[in-house]
FIKOLDO-390691 format. One record per residue: x, y negated, z of N, C-alpha, C in turn; residue in three letters. Coordinates in pm, whole numbers, padded with zeros to 5 digits, always signed. Atoms other than C-alpha are relative to their C-alpha. Example, Ala and Ser with C-alpha at 12.3 -4.5 7.8 and 13.67 -1.06 7.14 Angstrom:
# residues 2
+00089+00119+00000+01230+00450+00780+00090-00120+00000Ala;-00082+00119-00006+01367+00106+00714-00077-00109+00073Ser;
# end
This chain:
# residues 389
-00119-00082+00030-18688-08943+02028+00106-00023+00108Unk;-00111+00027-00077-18409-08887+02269+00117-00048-00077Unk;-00101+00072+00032-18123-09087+02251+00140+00077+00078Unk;-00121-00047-00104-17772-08975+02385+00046+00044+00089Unk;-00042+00038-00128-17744-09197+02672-00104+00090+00068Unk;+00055-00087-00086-18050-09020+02781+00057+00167-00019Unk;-00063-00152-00037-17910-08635+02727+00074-00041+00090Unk;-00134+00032-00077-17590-08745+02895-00022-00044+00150Unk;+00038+00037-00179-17769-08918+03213-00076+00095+00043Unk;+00080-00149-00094-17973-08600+03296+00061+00013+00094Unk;-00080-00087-00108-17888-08454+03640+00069-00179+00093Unk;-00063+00136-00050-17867-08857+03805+00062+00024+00113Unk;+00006-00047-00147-17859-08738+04125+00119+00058+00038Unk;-00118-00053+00024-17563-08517+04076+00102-00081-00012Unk;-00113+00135+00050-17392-08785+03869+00073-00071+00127Unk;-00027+00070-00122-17401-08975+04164+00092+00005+00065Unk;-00067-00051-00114-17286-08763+04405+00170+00034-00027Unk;-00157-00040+00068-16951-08693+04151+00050-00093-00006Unk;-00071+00083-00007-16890-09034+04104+00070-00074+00158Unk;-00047+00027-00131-16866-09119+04474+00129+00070+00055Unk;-00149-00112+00034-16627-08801+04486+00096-00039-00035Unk;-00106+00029+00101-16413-08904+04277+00054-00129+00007Unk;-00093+00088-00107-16382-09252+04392+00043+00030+00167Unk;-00075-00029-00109-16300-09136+04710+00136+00148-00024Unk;-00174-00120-00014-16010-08851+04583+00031-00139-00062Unk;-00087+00101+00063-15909-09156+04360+00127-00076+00072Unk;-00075+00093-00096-15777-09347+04678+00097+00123+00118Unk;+00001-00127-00072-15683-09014+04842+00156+00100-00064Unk;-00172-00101+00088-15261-08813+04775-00082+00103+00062Unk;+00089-00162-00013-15504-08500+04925-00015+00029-00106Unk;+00073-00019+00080-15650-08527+04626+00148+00062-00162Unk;-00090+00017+00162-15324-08528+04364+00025+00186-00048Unk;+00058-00149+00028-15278-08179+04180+00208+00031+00073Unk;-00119-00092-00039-14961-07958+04321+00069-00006-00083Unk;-00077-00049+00099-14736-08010+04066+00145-00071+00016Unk;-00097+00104-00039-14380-08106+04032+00032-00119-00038Unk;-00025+00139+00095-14292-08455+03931+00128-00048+00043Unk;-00138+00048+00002-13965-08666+03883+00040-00103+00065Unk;-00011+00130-00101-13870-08933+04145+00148-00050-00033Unk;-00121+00111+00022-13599-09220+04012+00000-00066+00118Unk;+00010+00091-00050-13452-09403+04268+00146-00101-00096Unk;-00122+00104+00063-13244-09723+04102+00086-00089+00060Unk;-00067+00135-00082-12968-09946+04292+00066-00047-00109Unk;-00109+00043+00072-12675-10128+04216+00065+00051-00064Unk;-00125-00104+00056-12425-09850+04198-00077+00108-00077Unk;+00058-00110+00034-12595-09568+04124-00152+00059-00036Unk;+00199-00084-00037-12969-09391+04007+00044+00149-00016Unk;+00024-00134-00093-13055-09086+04166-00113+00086-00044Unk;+00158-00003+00033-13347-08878+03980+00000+00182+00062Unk;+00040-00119-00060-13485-08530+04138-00139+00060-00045Unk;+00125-00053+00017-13748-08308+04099-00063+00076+00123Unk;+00083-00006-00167-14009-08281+04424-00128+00072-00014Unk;+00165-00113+00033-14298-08019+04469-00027-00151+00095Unk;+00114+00056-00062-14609-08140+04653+00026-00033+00121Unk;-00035+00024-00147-14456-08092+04996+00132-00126+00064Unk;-00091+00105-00008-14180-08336+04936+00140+00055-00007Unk;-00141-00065-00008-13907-08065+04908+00063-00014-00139Unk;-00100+00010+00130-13642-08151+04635+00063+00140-00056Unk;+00004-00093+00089-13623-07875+04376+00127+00026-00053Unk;-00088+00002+00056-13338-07991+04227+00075-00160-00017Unk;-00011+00160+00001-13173-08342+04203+00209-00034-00076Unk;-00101+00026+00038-12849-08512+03994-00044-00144+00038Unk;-00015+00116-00061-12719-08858+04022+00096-00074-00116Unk;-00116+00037+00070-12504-09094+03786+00008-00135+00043Unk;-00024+00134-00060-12356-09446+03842-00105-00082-00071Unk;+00140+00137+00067-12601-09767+03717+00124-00042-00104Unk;-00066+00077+00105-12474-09881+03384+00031-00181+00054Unk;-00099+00146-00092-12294-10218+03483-00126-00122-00089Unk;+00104+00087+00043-12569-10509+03504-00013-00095-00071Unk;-00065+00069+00132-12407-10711+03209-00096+00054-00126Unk;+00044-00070+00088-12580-10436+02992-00129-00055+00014Unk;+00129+00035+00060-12886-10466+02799-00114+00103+00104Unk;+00109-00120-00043-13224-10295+02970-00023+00114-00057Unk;+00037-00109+00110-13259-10065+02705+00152+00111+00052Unk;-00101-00123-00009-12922-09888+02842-00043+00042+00107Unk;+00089-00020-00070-13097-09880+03158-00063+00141+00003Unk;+00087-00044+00006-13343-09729+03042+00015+00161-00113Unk;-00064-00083+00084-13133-09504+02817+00018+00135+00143Unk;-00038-00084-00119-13011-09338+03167-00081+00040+00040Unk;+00100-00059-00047-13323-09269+03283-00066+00107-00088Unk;+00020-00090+00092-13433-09111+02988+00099+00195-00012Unk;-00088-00108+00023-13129-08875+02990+00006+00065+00120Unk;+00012-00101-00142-13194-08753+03340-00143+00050+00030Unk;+00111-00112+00037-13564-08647+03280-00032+00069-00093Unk;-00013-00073+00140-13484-08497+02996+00040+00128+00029Unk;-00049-00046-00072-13249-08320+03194-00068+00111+00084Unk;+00100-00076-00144-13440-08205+03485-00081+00069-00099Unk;+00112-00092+00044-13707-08078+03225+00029+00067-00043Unk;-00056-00117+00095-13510-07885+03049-00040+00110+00052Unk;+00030-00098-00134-13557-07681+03384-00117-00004+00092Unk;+00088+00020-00060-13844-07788+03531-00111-00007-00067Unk;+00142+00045+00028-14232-07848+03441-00035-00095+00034Unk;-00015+00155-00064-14236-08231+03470-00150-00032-00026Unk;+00153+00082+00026-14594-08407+03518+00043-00122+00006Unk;-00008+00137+00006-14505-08747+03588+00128-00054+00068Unk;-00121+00023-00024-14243-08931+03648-00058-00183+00066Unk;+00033+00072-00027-14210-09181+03935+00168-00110-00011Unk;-00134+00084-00023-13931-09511+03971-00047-00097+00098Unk;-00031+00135-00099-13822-09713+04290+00134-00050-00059Unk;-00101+00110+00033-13629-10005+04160+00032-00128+00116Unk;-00037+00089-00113-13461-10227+04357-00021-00200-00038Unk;+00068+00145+00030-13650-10541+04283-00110-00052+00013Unk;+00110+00052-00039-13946-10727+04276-00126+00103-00160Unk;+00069-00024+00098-14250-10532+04069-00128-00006+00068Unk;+00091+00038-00011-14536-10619+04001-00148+00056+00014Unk;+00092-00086-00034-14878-10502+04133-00084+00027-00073Unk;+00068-00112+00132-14977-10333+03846+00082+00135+00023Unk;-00140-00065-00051-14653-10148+03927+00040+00084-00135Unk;+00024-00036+00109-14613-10160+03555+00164-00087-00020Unk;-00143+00161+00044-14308-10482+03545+00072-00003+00106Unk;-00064+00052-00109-14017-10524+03741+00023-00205-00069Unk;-00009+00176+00021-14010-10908+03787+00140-00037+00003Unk;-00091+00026-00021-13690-10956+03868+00087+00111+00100Unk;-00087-00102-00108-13407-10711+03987+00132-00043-00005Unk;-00124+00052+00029-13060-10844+04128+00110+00045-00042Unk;-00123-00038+00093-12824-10607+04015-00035+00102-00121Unk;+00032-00051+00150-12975-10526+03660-00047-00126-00046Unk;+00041+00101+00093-13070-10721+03372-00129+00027-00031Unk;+00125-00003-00005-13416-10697+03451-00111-00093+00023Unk;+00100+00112-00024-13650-10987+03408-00080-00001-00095Unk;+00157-00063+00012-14038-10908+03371+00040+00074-00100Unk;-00084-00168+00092-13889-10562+03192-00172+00086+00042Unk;+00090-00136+00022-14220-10373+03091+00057+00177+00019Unk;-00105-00125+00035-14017-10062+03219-00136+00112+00001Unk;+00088-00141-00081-14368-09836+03307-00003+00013-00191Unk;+00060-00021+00132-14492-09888+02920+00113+00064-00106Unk;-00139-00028+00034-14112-09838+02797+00044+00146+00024Unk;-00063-00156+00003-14032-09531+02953-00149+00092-00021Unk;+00110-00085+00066-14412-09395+02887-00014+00036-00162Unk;-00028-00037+00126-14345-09413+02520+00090+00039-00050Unk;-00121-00091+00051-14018-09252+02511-00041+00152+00084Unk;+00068-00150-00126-14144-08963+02839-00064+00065-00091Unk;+00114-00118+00026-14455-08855+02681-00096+00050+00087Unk;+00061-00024-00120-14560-08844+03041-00056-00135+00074Unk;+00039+00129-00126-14733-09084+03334+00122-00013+00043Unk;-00122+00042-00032-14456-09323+03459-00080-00091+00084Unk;+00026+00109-00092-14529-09524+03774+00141-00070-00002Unk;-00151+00096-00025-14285-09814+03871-00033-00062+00141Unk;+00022+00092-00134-14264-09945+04238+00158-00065+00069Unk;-00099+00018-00051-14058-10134+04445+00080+00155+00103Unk;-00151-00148-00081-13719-09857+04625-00078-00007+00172Unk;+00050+00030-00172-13860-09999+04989-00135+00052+00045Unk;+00156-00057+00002-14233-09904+04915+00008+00152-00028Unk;-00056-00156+00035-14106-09562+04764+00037+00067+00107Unk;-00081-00067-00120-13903-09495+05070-00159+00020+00136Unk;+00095+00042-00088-14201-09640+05303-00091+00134-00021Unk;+00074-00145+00054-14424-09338+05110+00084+00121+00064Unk;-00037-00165-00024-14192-09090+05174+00054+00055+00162Unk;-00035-00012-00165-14122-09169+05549-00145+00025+00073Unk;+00126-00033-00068-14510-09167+05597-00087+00145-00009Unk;+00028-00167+00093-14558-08821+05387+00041+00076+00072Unk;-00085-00085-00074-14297-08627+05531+00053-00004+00121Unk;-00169+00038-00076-14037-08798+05719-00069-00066+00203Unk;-00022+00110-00123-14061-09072+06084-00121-00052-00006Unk;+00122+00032+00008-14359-09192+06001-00136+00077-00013Unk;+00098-00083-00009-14619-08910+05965-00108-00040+00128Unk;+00109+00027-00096-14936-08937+06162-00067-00152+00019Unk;+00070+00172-00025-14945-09344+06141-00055-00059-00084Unk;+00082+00049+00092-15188-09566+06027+00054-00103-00033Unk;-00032+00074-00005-15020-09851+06045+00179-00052-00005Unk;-00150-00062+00022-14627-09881+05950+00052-00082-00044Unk;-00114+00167+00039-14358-10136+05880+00083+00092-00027Unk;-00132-00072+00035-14065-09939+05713+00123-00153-00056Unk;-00136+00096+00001-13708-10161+05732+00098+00074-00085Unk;-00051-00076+00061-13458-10081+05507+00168-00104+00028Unk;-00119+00042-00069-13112-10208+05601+00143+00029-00050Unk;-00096-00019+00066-12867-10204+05339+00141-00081-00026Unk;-00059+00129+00035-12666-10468+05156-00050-00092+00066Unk;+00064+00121-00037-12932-10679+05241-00136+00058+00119Unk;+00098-00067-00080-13281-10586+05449-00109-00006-00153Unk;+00093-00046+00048-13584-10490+05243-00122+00096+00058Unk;+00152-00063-00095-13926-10374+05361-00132+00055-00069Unk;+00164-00010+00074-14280-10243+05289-00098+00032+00151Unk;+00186+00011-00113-14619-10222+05495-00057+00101-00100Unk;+00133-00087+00064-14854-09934+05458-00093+00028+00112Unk;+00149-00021-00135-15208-09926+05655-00043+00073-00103Unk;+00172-00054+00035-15483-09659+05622+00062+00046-00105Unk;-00098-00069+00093-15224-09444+05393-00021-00130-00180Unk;-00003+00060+00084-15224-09710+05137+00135-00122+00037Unk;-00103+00136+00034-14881-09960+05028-00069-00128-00047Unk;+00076+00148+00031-14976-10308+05077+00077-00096-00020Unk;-00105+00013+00075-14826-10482+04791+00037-00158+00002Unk;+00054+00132+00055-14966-10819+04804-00074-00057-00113Unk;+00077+00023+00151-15158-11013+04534+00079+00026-00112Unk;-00094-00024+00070-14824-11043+04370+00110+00128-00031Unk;-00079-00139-00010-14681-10712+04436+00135-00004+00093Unk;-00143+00011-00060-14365-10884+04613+00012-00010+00173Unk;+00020+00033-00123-14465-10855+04962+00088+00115+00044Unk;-00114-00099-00073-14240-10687+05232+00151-00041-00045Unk;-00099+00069-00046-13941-10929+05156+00052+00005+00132Unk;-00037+00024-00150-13871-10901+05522+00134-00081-00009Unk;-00126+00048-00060-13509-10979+05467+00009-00152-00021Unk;-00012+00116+00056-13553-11314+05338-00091-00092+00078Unk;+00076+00038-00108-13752-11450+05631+00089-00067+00095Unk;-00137+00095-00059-13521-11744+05789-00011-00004+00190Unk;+00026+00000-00158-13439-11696+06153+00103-00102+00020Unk;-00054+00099-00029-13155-11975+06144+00004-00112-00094Unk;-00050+00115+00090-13195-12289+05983+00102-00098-00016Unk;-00119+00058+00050-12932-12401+05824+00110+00113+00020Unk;-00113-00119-00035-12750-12067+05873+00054+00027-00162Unk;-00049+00000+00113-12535-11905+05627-00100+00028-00091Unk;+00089+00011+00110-12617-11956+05273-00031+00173-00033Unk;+00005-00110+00052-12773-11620+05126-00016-00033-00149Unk;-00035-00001+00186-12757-11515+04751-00118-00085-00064Unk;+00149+00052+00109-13170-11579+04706+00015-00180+00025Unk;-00029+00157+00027-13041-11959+04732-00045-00051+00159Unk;+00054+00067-00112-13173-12039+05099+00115+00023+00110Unk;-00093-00020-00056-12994-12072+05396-00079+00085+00162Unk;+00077-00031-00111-13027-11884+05758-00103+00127-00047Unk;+00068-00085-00006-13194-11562+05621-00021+00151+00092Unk;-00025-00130-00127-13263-11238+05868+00098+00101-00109Unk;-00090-00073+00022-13067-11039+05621+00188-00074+00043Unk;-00172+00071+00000-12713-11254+05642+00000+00029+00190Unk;+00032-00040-00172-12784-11150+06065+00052+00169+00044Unk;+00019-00119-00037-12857-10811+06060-00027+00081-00165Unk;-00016-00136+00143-12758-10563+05705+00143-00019+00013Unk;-00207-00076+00037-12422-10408+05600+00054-00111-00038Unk;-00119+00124+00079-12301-10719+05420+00025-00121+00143Unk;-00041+00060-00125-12337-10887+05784+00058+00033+00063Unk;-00095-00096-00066-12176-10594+05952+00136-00044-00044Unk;-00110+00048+00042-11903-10641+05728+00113-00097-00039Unk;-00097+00091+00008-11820-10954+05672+00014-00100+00121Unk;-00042+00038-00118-11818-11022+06033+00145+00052+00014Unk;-00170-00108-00057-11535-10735+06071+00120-00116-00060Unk;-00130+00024+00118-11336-10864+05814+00012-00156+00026Unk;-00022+00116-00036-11364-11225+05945+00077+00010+00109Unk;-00087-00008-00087-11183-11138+06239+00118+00088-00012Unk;-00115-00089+00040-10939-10898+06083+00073-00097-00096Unk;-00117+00033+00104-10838-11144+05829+00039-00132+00135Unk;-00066+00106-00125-10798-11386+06180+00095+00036+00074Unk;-00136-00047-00115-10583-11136+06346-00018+00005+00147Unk;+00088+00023-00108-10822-11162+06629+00072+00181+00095Unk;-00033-00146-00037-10691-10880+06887-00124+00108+00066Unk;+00075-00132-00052-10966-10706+06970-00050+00082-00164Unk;+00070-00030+00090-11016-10627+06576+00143+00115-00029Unk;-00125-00099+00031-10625-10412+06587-00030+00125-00019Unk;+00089-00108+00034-10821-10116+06563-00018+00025-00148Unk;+00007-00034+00112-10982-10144+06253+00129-00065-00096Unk;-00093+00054+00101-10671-10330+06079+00086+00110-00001Unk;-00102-00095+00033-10446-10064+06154-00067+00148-00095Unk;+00073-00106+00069-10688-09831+06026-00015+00020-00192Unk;-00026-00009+00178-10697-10001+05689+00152-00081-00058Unk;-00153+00022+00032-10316-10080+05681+00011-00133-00031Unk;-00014+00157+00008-10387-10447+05699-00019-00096-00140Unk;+00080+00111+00085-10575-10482+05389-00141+00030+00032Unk;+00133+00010-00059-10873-10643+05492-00131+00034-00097Unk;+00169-00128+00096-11137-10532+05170-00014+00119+00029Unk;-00001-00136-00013-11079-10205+05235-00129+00027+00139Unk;+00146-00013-00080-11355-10278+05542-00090+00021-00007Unk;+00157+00000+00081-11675-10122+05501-00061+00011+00103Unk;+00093-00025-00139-11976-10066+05701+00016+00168+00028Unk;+00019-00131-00075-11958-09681+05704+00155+00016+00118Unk;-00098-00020-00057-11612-09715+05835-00021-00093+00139Unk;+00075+00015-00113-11730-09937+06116-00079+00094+00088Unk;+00101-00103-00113-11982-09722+06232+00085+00143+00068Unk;-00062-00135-00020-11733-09430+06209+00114-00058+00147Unk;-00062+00020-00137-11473-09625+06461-00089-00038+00133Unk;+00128+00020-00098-11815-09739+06655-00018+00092+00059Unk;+00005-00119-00041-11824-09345+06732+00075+00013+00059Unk;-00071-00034-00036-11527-09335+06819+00079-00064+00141Unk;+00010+00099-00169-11546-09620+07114+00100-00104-00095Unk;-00105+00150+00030-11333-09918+06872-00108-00023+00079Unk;+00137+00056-00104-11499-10154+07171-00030-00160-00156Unk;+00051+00119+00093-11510-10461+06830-00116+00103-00043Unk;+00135-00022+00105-11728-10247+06620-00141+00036+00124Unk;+00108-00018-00088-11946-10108+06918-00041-00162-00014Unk;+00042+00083-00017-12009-10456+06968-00094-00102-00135Unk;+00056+00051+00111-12054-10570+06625-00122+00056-00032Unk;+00123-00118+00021-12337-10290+06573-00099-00055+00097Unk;+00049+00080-00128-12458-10464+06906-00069-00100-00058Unk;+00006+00130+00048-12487-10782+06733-00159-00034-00104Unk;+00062-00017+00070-12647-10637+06465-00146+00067-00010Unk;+00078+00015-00080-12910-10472+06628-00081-00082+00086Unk;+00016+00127-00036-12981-10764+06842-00125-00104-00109Unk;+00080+00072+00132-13103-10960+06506-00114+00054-00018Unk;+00046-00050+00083-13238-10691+06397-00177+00034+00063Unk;+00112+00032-00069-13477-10638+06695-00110-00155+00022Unk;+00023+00144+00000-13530-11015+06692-00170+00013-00135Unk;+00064-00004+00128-13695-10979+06316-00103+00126+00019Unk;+00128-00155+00046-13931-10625+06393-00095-00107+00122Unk;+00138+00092-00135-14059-10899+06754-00096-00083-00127Unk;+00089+00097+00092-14172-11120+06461-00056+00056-00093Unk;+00075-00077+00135-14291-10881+06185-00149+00059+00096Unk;+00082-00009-00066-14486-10748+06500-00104-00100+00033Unk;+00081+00037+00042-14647-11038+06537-00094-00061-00059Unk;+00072-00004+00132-14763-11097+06234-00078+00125-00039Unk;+00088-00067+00053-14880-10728+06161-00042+00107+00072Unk;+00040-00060-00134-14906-10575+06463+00020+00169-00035Unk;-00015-00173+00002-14804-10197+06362+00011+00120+00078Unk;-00019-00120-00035-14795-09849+06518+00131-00003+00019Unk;-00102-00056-00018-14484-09790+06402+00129-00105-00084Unk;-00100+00043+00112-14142-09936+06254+00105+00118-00010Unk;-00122-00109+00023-13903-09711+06080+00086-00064-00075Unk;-00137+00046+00016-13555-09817+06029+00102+00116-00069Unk;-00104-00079+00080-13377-09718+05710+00110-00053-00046Unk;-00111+00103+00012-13116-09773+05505+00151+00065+00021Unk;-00117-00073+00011-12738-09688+05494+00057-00051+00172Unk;-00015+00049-00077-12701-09912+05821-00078+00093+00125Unk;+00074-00094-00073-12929-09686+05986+00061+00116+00079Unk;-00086-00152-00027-12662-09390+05986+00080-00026+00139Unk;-00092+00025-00177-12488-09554+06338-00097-00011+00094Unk;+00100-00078-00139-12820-09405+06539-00056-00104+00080Unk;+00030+00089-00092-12837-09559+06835+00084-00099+00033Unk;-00045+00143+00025-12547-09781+06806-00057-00112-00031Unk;+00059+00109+00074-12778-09960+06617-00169-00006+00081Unk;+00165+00008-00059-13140-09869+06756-00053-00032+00130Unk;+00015+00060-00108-13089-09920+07098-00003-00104+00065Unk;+00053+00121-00001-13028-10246+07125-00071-00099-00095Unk;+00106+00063+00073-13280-10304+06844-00121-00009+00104Unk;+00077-00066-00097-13534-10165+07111+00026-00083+00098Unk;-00005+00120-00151-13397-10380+07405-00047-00131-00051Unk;+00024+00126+00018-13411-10695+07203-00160-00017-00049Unk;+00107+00054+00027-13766-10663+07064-00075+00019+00130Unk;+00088-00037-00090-13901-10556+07388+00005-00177+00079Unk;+00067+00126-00068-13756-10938+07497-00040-00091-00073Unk;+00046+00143+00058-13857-11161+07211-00163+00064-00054Unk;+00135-00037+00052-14202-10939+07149-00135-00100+00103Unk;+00099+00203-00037-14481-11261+07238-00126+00147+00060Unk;+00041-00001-00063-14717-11133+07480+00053+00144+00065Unk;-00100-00106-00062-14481-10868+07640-00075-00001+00115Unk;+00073+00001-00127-14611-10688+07899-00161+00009+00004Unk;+00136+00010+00029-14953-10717+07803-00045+00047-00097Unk;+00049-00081+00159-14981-10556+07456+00020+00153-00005Unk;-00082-00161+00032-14876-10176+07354+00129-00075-00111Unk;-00075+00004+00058-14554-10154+07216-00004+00081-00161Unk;-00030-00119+00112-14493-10036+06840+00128+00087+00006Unk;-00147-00123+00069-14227-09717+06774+00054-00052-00041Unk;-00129+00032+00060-13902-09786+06682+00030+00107-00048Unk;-00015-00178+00048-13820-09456+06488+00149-00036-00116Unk;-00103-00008+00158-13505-09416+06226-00047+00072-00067Unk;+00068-00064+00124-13599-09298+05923+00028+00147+00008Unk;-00033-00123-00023-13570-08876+05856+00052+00029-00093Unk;+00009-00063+00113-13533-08847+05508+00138-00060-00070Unk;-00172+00037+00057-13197-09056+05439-00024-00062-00087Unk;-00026+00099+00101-13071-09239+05134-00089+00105-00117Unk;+00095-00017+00111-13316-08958+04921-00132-00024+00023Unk;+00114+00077-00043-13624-09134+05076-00054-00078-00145Unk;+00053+00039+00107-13677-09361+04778-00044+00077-00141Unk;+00038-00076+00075-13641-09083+04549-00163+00086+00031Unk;+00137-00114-00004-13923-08821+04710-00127-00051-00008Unk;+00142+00086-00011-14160-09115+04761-00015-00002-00142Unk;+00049+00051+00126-14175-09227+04404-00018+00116-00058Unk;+00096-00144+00062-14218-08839+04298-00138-00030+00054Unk;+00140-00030-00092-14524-08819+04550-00058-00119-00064Unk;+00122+00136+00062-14695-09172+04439+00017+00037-00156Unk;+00026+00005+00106-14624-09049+04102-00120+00139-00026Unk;+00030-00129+00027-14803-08707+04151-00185-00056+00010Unk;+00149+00067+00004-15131-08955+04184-00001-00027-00104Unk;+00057+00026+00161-15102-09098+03819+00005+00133-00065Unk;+00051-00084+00099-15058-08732+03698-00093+00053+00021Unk;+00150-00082+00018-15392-08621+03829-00056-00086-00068Unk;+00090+00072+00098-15560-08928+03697+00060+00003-00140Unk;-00052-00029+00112-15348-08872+03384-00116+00126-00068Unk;+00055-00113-00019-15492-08498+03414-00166-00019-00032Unk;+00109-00003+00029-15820-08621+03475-00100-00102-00124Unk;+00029+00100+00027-15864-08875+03235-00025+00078-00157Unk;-00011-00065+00109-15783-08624+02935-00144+00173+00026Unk;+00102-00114-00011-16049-08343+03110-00127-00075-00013Unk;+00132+00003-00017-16334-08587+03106+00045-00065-00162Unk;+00045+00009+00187-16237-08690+02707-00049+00145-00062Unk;+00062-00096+00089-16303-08351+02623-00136+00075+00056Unk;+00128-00008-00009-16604-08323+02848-00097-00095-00095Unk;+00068+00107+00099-16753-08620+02652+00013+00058-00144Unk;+00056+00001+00171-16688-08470+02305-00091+00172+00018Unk;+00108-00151-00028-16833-08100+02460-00135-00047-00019Unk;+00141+00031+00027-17153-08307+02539-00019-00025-00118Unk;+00039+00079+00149-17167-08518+02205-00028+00146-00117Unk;+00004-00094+00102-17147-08174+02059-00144+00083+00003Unk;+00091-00072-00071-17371-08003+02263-00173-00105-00056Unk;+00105+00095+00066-17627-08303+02170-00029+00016-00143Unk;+00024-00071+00160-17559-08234+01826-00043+00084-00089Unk;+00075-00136+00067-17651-07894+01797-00145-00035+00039Unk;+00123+00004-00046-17984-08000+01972-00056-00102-00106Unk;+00036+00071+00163-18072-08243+01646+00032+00027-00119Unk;-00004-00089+00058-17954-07988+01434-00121+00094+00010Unk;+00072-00097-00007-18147-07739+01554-00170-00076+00109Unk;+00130+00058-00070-18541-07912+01670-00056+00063+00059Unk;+00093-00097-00063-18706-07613+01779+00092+00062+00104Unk;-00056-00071-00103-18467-07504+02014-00016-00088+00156Unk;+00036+00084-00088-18476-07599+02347+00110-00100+00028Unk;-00095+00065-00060-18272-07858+02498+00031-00016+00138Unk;-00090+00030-00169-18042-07857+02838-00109-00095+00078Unk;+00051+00132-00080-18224-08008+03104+00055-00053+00129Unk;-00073+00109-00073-17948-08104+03315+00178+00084-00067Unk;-00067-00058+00032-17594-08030+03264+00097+00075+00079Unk;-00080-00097-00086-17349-07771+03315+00093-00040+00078Unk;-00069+00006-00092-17146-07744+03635+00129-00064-00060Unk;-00069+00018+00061-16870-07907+03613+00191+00126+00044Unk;-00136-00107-00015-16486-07717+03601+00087-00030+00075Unk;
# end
């Protein structure tokens, strides 16, 4: 008497050839279905959620401040809720992706720890999947961005890719062979936290001498403002600018007198650069990339900043002269980079979402299809099965 498993394995040969298929679209964004999906990006101040076709073009996009990181996760997670709710009202949402600005874990299910939220090991993928109704990826904001600079943006065409992110602090991701490489732990691409002075200033993650306290906005800035609250004269520029109170210093306002020839900030941007090239000679070699793309809000002062990133790795890059150089590129896609990426990596869990619900109801078609054939004895039975849809 036939059994099941044998109806069901008819046609091996085939089988075969589908399952190989299918692990190879599995690993494959060719493969994800055209649809639109919802890309969160989360900081300190503010999350940012949009809705992104296939091509990476934003459909539509709002923004509200970050509930203040005192608050419970669940308000969090309240905000997110109320902005794909939002968007769908108007849209046809398949999945919904989130870059958080923290450490998650390579399931890309848990943020482990995030510093300005009350997020520690926060099941947020399983959390917002049972309030959605939809697929919810969760990745780190740097890996999100890294996706959407290699999709669309500065990075296109490379196999190999170091994306910098250059904010408050620095933050990074690595993607070879179109795949984000997360680590065992998921927390890889720390870049900023990689000590180029020991015993340098203390940074927040408790160590001292880190490449972010060198080269990001909070270095930019609280250089300025160290010599503005000194009275230093080459800083009369920006003091008169902010009427001689010194918080009022930021990094965009730097960069903006940097345009404008202040010769302190040109220099400071100098400085910062400098570092910054220092840290891509050493990420180089360690991972030897194609390309680095330089994002980030620090990013927005061009070549203030990229040019002598570019001079300095060309002199601390270790067998100079003898190797190929990697690209130095600035990012294309701006501060909505983290958003379009985490649509696009999410538009992969809604095909396997998609496909996961077309082969349950192939499985109860067969079981049925089997059924009528031990129902009915004299009839014939299938001898391989139908094409699939």
């Amino acid at each position: 008497m036939s059994t099941y498993r044998d109806f069901t394995q008819r046609g091996t040969a085939r089988a075969g050839v589908l399952r190989t298929a299918g692990t190879r679209e599995r690993r494959s964004h060719l493969s994800a279905p055209r649809v639109p999906t919802v890309g969160i990006d989360i900081g300190g101040t503010k999350v940012m959620a949009g809705v992104v076709d296939a091509d990476g073009v934003i459909l539509e996009r709002i923004r509200t401040e970050t509930p203040d990181k005192s608050k419970s996760p669940k308000v969090v997670e309240d905000t997110i809720c109320e902005l794909v709710l939002d968007l769908s009202d108007r849209h046809d949402v398949h999945a919904v992706g989130i870059g958080a600005a923290g450490w998650v874990d390579a399931h890309r299910a848990t943020v482990l720890f995030a510093p300005h939220l009350a997020w520690r090991n926060e099941p947020l993928r399983d959390a917002l999947t049972a309030r959605l109704a939809v697929p919810v990826l969760v990745d780190n904001d740097a890996n999100t961005a890294a996706w959407a600079e290699w999709r669309f943006g500065a990075g296109r065409g490379e196999d190999h890719l170091v994306m910098i992110t250059l904010g408050t602090g620095i933050g990074g991701a690595i993607l070879e062979d179109g795949r984000v490489k997360r680590g065992k732990y998921g927390v890889a691409g720390e870049f900023g936290h990689m000590q180029v002075v020991p015993g340098g200033h203390r940074c927040p993650c408790g160590n001292r001498g880190c490449w972010e306290q060198y080269s990001s906005g909070n270095a930019l800035v609280r250089e300025a403002r160290e010599l503005a609250a000194a009275d230093s004269p080459v800083a009369y520029g920006i003091i008169d600018r902010v009427g001689g109170n010194v918080r009022d210093i930021t990094g965009p306002l730097i960069t903006e007198l940097a345009r404008e020839g202040d010769a302190m900030c040109v220099e400071l941007l100098q400085d910062i650069g400098q570092w910054l090239g220092v840290g891509i000679a050493n990420l180089a070699a360690a991972l030897d990339p194609s390309c680095f793309v330089i994002g980030g809000g620090v990013s927005a002062a061009d070549d203030l900043l990229i040019a002598p990133a570019r001079d300095a790795f060309r002199r601390h890059l270790t067998g100079r002269g003898y190797r190929p150089e990697a690209r130095i590129a600035k990012a294309q896609l701006g501060p909505e980079a983290g958003m379009v990426g985490a649509a696009d990596l999410a538009r992969l869990v809604a095909r396997r979402f998609r496909r996961t619900n077309r082969r349950r109801v192939e499985r109860h078609e067969r079981y049925e299809r089997y059924a009528q054939a031990l129902r009915n004895p004299g009839s014939a039975r299938p001898t391989q099965e139908p094409p699939a849809s």
